[in-house]
ZAKOL-69898 format. One line per 2 residues: number of its first residue (from 1); their letters; for each residue x, y, z of C-alpha. Coordinates in nm, 4 decimals. Example, Ala and Ser with C-alpha at 12.3 -4.5 7.8 and 13.67 -1.06 7.14 Angstrom:
% ZAKOL-69898
1> AS> 1.2300:-0.4500:0.7800; 1.3670:-0.1060:0.7140
This chain:
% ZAKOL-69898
1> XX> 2.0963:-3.2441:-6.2052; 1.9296:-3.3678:-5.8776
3> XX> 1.6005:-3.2661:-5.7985; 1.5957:-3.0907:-5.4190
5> XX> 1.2803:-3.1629:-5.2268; 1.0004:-2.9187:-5.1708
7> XX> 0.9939:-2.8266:-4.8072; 0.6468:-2.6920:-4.8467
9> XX> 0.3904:-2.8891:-4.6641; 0.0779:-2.9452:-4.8827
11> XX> -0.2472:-2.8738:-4.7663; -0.3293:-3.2260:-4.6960
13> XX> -0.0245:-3.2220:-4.4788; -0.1174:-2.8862:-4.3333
15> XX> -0.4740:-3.0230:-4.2133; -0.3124:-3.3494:-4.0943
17> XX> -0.0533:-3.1334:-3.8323; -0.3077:-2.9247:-3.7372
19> XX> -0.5358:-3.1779:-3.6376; -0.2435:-3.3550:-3.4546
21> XX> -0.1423:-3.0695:-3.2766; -0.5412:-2.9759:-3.1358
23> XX> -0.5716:-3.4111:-3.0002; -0.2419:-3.3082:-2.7860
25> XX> -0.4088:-2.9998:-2.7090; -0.7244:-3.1464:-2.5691
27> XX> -0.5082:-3.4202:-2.4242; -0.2701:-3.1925:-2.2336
29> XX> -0.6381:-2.9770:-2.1497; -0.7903:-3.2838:-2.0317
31> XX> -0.5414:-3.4221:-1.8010; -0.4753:-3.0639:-1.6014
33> XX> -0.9226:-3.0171:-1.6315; -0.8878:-3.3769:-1.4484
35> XX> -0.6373:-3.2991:-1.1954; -0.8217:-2.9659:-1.1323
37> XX> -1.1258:-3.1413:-0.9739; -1.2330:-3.0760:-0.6416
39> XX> -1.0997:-3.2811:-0.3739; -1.2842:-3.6153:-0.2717
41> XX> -1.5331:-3.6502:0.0585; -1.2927:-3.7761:0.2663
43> XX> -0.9884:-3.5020:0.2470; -1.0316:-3.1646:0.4491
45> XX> -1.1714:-2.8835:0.3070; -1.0823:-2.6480:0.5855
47> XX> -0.7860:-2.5994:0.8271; -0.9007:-2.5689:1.1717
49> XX> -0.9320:-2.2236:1.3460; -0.7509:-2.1005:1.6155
51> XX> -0.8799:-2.0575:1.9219; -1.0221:-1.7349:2.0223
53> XX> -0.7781:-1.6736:2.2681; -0.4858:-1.6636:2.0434
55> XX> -0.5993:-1.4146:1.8332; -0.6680:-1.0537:1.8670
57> XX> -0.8831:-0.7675:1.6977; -0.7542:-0.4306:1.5504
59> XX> -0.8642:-0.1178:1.4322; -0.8666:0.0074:1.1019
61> XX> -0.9093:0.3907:0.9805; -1.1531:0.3158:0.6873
63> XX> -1.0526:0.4744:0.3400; -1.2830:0.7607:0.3629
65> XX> -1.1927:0.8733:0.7324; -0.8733:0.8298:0.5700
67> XX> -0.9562:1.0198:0.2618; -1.1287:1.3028:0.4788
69> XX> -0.7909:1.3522:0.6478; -0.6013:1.3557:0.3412
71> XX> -0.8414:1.6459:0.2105; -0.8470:1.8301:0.5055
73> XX> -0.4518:1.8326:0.5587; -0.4358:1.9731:0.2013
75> XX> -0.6656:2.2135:0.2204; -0.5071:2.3814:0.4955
77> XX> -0.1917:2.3631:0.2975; -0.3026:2.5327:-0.0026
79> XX> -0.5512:2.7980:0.2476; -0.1986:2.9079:0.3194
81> XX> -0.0552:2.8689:-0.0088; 0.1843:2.5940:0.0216
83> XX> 0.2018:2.3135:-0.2319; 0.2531:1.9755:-0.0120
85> XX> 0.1816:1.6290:-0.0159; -0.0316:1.4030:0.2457
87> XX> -0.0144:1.0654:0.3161; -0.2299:0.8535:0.5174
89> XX> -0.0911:0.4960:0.6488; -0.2738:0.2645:0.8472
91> XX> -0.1142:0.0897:1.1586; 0.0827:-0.2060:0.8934
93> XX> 0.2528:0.1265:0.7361; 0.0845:0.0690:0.4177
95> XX> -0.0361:0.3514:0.2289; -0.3946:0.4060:0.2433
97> XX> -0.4589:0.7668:0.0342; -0.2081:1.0204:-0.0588
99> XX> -0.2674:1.3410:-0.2343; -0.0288:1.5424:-0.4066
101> XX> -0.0850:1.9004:-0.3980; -0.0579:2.1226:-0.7224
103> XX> 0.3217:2.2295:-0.7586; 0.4368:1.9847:-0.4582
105> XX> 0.7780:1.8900:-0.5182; 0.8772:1.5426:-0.6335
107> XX> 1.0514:1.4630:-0.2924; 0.7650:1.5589:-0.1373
109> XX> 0.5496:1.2372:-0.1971; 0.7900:0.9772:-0.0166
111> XX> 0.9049:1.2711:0.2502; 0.4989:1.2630:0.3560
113> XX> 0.5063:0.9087:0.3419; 0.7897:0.8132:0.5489
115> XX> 0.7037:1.0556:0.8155; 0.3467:0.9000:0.8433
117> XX> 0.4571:0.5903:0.8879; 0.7417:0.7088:1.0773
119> XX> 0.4077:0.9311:1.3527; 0.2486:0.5812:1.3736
121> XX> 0.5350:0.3471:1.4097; 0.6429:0.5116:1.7637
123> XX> 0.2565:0.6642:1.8555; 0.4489:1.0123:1.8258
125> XX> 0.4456:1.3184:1.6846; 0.7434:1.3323:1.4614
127> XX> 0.8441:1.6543:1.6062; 0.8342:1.4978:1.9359
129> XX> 1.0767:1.2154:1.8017; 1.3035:1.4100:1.6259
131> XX> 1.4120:1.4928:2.0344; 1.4580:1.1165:2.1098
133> XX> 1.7078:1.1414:1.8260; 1.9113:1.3647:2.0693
135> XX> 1.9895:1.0686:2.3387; 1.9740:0.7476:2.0537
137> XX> 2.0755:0.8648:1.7330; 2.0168:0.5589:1.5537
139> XX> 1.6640:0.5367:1.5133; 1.7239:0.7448:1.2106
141> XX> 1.8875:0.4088:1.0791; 1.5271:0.2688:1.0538
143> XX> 1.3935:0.1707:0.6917; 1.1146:0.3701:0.5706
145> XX> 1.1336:0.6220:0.8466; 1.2219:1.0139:0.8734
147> XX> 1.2622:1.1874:1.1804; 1.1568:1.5197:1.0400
149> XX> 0.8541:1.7249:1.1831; 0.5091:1.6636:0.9819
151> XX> 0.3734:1.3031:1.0685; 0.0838:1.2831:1.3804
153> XX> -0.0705:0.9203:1.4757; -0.4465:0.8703:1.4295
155> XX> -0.5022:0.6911:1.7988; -0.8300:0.4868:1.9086
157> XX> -0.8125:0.4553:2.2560; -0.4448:0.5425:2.2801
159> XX> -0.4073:0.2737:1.9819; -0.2137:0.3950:1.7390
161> XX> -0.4355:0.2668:1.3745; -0.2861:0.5412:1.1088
163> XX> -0.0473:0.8150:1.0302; -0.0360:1.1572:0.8609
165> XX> 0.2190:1.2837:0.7148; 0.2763:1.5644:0.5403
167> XX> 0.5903:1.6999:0.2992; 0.6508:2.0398:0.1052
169> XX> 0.5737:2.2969:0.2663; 0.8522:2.5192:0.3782
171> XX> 0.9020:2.3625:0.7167; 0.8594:2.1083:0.9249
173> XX> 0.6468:2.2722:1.1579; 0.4405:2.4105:0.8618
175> XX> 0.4221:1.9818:0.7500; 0.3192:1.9331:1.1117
177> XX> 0.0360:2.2271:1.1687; -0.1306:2.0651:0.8113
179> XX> -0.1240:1.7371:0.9243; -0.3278:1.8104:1.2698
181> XX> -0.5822:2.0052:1.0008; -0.5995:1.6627:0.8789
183> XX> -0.5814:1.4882:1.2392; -0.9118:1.7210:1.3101
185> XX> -1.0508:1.6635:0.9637; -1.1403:1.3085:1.0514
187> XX> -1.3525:1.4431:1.3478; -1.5150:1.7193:1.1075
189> XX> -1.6605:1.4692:0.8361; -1.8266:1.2437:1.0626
């Protein structure tokens, strides 16, 4: 009969690996702590700026103007009893606030979103572009935008710096008339 060995580690063992394993550890630690230093006197810290001349300045609607809009929009909505969604981009099409009504249907949120990015894209009323559509039909072809009425552009100075749009109500026009409640709203809360 031959004897099998144990593969158990004894507790001697067990110490010995563990203490192993925590030398690489502070080795492996130590090397990416040295290589994490800051860089020496002589290499640049800082790239250089561009001239003043090559860049420019824009406008932002900040989150609360953007907030009041949002609140005003929906409270027209639901003064009338429609359940809709409002969305408020700024002028990169990125969402700033968006507030989903009680009962506002799940197509709703995206619909509100598109057509406020859709108001500020073109510095148009998206029941004014939904007539370009008439003479060049593609522009419905565009990513992320719906020619359906119920986005307005928030304008500084005939700047275009956010979109509202609004989604759920039974009609477009309805989308629309909420949206300029929300268009005013930023006026109201100053």
């Amino acid at each position: 009969m031959q004897h099998q060995a144990k593969k158990f580690l004894t507790p001697a063992k067990t110490v010995s690996c563990a203490a192993a394993l925590a030398l690489a550890g502070a080795g492996t630690f130590g090397v990416l702590s040295a290589s994490a230093q800051a860089p020496s006197a002589g290499a640049a810290t800082a790239a250089p700026a561009a001239p003043e001349a090559k860049t420019t300045t824009t406008r932002h609607l900040s989150a609360d103007a953007a907030t009041d809009a949002a609140r005003s929009a929906l409270a027209a909505a639901e003064k009338e009893g429609r359940q809709v969604t409002v969305a408020v981009v700024d002028r990169n099409g990125n969402t700033v606030v968006t507030l989903r009504g009680d009962g506002a249907g799940p197509q709703s949120y995206e619909s509100a979103v598109e057509k406020a990015y859709t108001a500020v894209s073109w510095n148009a009323s998206t029941s004014k572009l939904t007539e370009r559509l008439e003479s060049a039909p593609n522009l419905k072809d565009i990513p992320g935008t719906l020619f359906l009425p119920g986005g307005v552009p928030v304008t500084h100075r005939g700047t275009p710096i956010a979109g509202i749009g609004v989604a759920g109500a039974p009609s477009g026009e309805l989308d629309e008339k909420f949206a300029r409640a929300g268009l005013a709203g930023i006026s109201e809360h100053r």
